[in-house]
N, C-alpha and C positions, 0 to 999 in steps of 0.2 A: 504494500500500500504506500509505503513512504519512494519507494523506486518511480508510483504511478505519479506521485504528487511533487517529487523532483523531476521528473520530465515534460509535467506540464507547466512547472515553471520555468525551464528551460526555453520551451515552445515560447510560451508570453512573453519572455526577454528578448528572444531573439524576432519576433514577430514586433515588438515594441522598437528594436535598433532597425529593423527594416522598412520600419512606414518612415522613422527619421530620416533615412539615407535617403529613401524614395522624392518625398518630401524636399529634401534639400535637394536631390538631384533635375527635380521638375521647377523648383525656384530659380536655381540657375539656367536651366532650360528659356525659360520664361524670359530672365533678363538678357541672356544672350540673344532671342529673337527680336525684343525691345532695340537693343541695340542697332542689328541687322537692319530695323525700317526705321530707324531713325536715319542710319548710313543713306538705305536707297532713298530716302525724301531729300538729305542734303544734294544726291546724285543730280537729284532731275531739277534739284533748283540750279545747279551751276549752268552757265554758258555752254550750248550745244557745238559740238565741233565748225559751223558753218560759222556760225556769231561769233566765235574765238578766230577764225580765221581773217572774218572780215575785221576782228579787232585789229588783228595784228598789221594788215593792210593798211589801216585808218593809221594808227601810230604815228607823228612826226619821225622823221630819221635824222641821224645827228652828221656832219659831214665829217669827213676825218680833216688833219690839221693838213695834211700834204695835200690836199686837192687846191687850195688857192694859192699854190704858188706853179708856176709856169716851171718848164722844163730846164730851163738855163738856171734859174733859182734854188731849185733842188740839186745842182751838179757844184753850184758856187758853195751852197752849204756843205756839201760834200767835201769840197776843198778843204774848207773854214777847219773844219774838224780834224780831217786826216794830216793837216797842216804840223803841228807840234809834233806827233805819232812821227812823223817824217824826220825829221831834225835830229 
């Protein structure tokens, strides 16, 4: 009798740790899909590939410094510099 009444409490503890486990397991379940559409709503509010591209189109461009100087200009700086190196 006392072997029947140790094993049903063995049964209820361990029937007790597995609705906890369960429990916790489907909690997290839960938050992780929370997550997941919160992700996909950020997705669909960002700029769609066509609107990112015409951003990028749109954009001012910056010149670089060597475009406003003519070709004789860029060869005299060239000098300027290799000048010392030379000596």
């Amino acid at each position: 009798m006392v072997a029947l009444i140790f094993i049903l409490a063995c049964i209820a503890v361990l029937s007790a740790v597995f609705t906890v486990v369960i429990r916790q397991m489907a909690k997290a379940h839960r938050q992780h899909y929370l997550e997941e559409m919160a992700v996909n709503e950020l997705a669909c509010a960002s700029p769609t590939e066509p609107e990112r591209k015409a951003a990028y189109k749109a954009r001012p461009r910056a010149r670089s410094a060597g475009s406003r100087h003519g070709r004789v200009a860029r060869g005299l700086a060239a000098r300027l510099h290799s000048g010392p190196i030379m000596r």
